[in-house]
N, C-alpha and C positions, 0 to 999 in steps of 0.2 A: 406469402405464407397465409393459409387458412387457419381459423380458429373457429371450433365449432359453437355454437353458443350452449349456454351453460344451461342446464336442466335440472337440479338439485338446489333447494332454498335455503337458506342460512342455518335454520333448524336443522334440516338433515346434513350439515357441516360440524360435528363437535368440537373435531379437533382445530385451535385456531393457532397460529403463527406467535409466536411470542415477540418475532423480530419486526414484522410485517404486517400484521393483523391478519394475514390471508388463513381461509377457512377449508381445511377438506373433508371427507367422509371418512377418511379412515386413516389411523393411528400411523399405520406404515408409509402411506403417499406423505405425512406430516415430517416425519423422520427422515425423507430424501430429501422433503423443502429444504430443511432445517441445515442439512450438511452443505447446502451451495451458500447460504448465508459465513459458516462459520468457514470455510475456503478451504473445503476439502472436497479438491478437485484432481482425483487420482488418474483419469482417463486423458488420453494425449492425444491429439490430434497431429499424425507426422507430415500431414502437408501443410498446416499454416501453423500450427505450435498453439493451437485454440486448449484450452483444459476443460472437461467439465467431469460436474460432480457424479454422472452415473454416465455406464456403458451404454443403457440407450441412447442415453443425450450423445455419448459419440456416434454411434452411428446414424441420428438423426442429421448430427450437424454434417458426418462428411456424404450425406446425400444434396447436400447444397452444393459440392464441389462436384457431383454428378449433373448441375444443372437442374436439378428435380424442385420441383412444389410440395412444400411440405405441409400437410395440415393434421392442425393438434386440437387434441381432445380436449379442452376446458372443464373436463372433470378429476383426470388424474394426470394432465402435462404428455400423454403419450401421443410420440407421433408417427404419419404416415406415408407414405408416398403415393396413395391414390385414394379420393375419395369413401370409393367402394368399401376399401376396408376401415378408414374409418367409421361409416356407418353400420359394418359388423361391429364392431366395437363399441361405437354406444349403444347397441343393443344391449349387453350386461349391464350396461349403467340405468338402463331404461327397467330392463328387470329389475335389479335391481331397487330402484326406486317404488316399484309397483306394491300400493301397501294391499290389506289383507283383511275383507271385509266380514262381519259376524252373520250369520246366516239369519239369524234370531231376530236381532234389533238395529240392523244393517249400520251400523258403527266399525270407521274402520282403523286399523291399525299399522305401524313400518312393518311389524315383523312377526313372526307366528309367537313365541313365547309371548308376546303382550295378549297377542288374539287368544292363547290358550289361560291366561291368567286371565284373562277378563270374563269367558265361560265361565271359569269354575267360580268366580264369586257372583256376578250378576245372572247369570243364567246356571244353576248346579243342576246337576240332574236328577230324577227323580229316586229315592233311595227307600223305597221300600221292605228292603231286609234290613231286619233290627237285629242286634247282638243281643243272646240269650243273658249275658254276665255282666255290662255295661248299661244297655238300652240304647247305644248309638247307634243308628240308623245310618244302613250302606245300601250301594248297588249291589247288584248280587256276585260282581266279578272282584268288588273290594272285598267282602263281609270275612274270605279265607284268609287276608292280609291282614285285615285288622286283627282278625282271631289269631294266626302266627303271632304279631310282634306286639299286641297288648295285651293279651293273655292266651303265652306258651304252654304247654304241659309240665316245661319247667327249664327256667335258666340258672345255670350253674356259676357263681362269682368266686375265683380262687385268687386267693389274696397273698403274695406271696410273702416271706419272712425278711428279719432285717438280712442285710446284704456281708459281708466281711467287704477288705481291703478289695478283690479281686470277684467279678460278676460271673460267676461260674452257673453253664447251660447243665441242665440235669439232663438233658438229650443226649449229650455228646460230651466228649473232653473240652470242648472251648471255652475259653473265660475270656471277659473282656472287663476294657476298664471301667467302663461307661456304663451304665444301666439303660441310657440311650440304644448302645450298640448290641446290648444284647437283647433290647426287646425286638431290633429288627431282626436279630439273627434266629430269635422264637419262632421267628413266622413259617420258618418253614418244616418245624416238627409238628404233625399233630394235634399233638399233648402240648398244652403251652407248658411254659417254665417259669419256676416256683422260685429264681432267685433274688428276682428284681422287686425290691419292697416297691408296695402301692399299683402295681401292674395288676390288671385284672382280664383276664381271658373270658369272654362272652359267647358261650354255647350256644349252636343253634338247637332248641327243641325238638325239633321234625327230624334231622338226620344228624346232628351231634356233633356237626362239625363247628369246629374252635373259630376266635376273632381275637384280635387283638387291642378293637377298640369297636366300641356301640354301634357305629356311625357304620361299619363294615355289616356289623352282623344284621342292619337294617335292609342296605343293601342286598344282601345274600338275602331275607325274607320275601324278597319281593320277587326273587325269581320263584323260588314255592306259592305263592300265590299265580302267579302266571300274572300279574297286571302291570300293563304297560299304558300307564296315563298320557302319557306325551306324544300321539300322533300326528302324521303329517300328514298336512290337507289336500297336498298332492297325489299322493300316491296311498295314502291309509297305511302305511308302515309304523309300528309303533316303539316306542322306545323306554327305558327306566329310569333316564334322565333328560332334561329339559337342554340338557349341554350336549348330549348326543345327538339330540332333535337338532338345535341349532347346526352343528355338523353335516348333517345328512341334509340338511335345505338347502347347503350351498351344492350341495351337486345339483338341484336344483332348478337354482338363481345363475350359475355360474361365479358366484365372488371367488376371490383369492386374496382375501385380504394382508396374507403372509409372503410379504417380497424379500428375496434377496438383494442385499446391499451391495454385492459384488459386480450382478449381472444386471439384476431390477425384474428378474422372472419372480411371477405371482403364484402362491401355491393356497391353497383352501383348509389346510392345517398346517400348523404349525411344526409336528412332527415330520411331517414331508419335507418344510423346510430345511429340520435339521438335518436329513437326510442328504439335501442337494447342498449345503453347503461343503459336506463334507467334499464334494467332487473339486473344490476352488483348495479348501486346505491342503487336498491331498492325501487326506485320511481314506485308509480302504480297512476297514475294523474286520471284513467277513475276507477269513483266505480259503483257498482252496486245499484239500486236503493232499490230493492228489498231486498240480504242479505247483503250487503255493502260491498262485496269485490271486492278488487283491481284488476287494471289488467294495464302492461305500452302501451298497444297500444288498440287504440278503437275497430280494429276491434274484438279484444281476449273478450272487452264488450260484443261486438255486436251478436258473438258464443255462450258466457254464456249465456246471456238472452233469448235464446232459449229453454235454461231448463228449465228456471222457467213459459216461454210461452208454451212450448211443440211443437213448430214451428219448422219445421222439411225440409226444402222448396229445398231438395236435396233426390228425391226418387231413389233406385234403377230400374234398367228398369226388371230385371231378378226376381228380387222377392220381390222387392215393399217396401222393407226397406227405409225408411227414415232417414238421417245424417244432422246434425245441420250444418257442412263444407262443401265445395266440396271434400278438401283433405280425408276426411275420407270416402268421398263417392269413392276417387280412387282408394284407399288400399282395401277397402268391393270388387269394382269391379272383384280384383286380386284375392278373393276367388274364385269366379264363373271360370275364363278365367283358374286359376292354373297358371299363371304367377307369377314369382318369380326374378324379373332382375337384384337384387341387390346377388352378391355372396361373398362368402370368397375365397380368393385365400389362407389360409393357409389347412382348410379342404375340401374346398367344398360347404356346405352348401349354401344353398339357402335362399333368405329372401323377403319377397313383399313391405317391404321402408325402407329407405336407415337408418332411427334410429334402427331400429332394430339390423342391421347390426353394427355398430357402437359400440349398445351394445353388442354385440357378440366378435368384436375385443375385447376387453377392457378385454374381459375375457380369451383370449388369451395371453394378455401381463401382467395380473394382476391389471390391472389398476383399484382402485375404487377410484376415487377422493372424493366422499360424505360420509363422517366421522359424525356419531353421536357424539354429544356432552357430553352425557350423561355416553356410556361404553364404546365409541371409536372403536366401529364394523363401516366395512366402505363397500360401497357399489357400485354396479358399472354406476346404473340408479338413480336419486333424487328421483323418485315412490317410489321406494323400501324403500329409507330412511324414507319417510314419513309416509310408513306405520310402519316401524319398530320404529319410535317415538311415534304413540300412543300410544303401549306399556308400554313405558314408563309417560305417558301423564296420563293412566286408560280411554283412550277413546274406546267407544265400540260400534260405528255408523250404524253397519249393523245388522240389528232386523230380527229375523225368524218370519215371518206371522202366524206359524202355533201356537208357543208356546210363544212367544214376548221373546227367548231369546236374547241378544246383544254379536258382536262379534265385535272383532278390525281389520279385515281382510273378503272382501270378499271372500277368496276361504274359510276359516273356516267356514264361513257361509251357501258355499257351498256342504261342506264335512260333517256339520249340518243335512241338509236336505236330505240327500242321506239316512242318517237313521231315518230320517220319512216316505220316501219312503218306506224302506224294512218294515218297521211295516205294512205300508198298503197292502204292498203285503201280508206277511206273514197272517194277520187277513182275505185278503181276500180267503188263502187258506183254512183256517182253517174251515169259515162259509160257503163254497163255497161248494153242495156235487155234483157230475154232474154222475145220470144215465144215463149205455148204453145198451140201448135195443138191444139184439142180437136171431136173432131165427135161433134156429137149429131142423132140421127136421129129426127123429128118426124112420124109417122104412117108412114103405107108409100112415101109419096112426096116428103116435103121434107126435104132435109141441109142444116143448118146449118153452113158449114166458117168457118174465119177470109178476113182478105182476100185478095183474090188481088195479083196483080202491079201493075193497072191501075188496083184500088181505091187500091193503096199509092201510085200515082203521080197519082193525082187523078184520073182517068179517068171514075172510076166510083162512085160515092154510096152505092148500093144496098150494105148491106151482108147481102145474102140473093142467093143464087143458088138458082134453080127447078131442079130434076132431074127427068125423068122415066122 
């Protein structure tokens, strides 16, 4: 077993082990430490009954029963089966690690929000426009911002009355108990509402639009000004908060600092997150209107419903196919170009994305995680499972056009049709007669031709005509 050495210094470790003293980078890899210590170890290993505490840790460990060399990354415990990719791998970490140097006074920093807090106090810029009303001195893309949200044309404060038993919306019939509840249900008239003592509705000046608290209406000022403070050194994209910046640099960096605890896949927000665990609970929140099925993220809606539209709005440039994704339209592109950039490094093989490939390992190591319930055949893709449960189901969903038989499998269906095909060939040989006229010229004076019209109609016996 390899272990790569370690590249990160105790300082760039916050998070430390409360069991162990052991040090990581990030909050998330701390929180998987933490569950092997307290012995929740939900992952089974069915060939020796090994447990551990995450699903990669199982399929690390039953690549040991493949005979395989595993080598781990000493930054976040993940492991490999061939060098190679662990050193794609600590490339993120190596990014990662790569701090962020001041153009000015060459002082460097981990991460941009420091590099950007340290411009603005040691280095400010120069601000030559003064405010006519204050005398505070801006740039000239602040001086509209300041003017909006320190001196408006005018902000409106409505103060609303004492409340009775019941928090009655003056928008609408609703009343609620809470003064809480109905300031959130304010939000979306308007006109705020006058019933919630102490509640105060904050006007924008410029377009008049309502808020519900300062800190909103601050916010909303700063798209009227058009300035966007928080840019990013990579690419000059600018942002109106420092927490969107931070966001936008891990596309980046590459981090993922947000792992699930089910699988151990790493996702770069948090909301993404919540998004992919829903696939483990089983929650599908977005249905379909048309056949009613689920799906746990809208966009996976938004895909299906192309089928039932026939909306297709990702055509090929090469040959005019159209894909309800773009992903599927990049994998189609790889037919054409013969690009294949995903490889095995055990055989060879070549693959054009990277699930393919995936499955390909898996049958390498023996790996089928997806176990029918029914005879306990196990499988190494869920496809496969699925279909191998109609089977058992008696579902028969693929109908031949020609004869309306029902199969449970489209390639049965296809292996169906191959002999309707040959019937039609065969029938058309059979009724098909195709003469070949050929003339051969026998001395200087006798041509041999085929029949003529007369002969063909009986007329005529002789199959020889005299020319001279």
């Amino acid at each position: 077993m390899f272990t790569a050495p370690g590249m990160a210094t105790t300082q760039e470790r916050p998070y430390s082990c409360s069991v162990c003293g052991k040090s990581f980078q990030y909050s998330a890899v701390l929180l998987r430490h933490e569950r092997a210590h307290g012995g929740d170890k939900r992952f089974c290993c069915l060939e020796c009954g090994e447990r551990c505490a995450r699903a990669a840790d199982l399929r690390a460990h039953r690549w040991t029963h493949a005979g395989q060399t595993l080598y781990i990354c000493s930054e976040c415990g993940q492991s490999f089966s061939h060098s190679g990719l662990l050193d794609l791998h600590l490339g993120t970490h190596r990014r990662r690690s790569r701090t962020r140097p001041c153009r000015l006074c060459g002082r460097r920093f981990p991460h941009v929000p420091a590099l950007l807090l340290h411009r603005a106090r040691q280095h400010p810029p120069e601000k030559p426009h003064r405010c006519p009303l204050c005398a505070r001195s801006f740039r000239q893309s602040a001086l509209p911002f300041h003017l909006a949200r320190a001196h408006p044309p005018e902000i409106i404060t409505v103060t609303a009355p004492s409340p009775s038993t019941l928090y009655h919306c003056t928008q609408c019939p609703r009343a609620f108990h809470s003064s809480a509840g109905l300031r959130n249900h304010s939000r979306i008239h308007v006109v705020p509402s006058l019933s919630d003592p102490g509640t105060e509705a904050h006007l924008c000046g410029i377009c008049g639009k309502s808020f519900s608290k300062s800190s909103t209406l601050t916010r909303h000022l700063q798209r009227h000004s058009g300035e966007k403070p928080f840019k990013c050194p990579e690419c000059g994209k600018g942002f109106l908060e420092s927490a969107t910046l931070v966001r936008h640099q891990r596309t980046h960096t590459g981090e993922k600092p947000y792992a699930c605890s089910d699988c151990g896949r790493c996702f770069s927000e948090s909301s993404t997150l919540l998004r992919h665990q829903r696939s483990h609970q089983g929650e599908r929140p977005h249905v379909c209107a048309t056949c009613g099925k689920g799906f746990g993220q809208r966009y996976d809606l938004v895909v299906h419903q192309r089928s039932h539209t026939g909306e297709r709005p990702f055509p090929c440039p090469q040959c005019g196919r159209g894909f309800t994704d773009r992903s599927d339209l990049t994998k189609h592109l790889r037919t054409h170009t013969g690009e294949k950039p995903y490889h095995c490094e055990l055989c060879g093989k070549r693959f054009t994305c990277i699930s393919n490939l995936n499955v390909h390992l898996r049958n390498h190591a023996g790996h089928k995680p997806h176990k029918c319930p029914e005879c306990g055949k196990s499988f190494s893709v869920a496809s496969k499972l699925a279909l191998h449960r109609k089977t058992h189901l008696g579902e028969r969903t693929a109908e031949c056009t020609e004869c309306g038989k029902f199969f449970s499998h489209g390639r049965s269906l296809s292996q169906h049709q191959r002999s309707h095909r040959r019937a039609r060939a065969a029938a058309m040989a059979a009724t098909t007669t195709t003469t070949v006229v050929t003339e051969v010229t026998i001395g200087p004076s006798l041509t041999l031709t085929g029949p003529t019209e007369q002969e063909k109609s009986g007329l005529l016996v002789s199959p020889f005509q005299e020319t001279c």
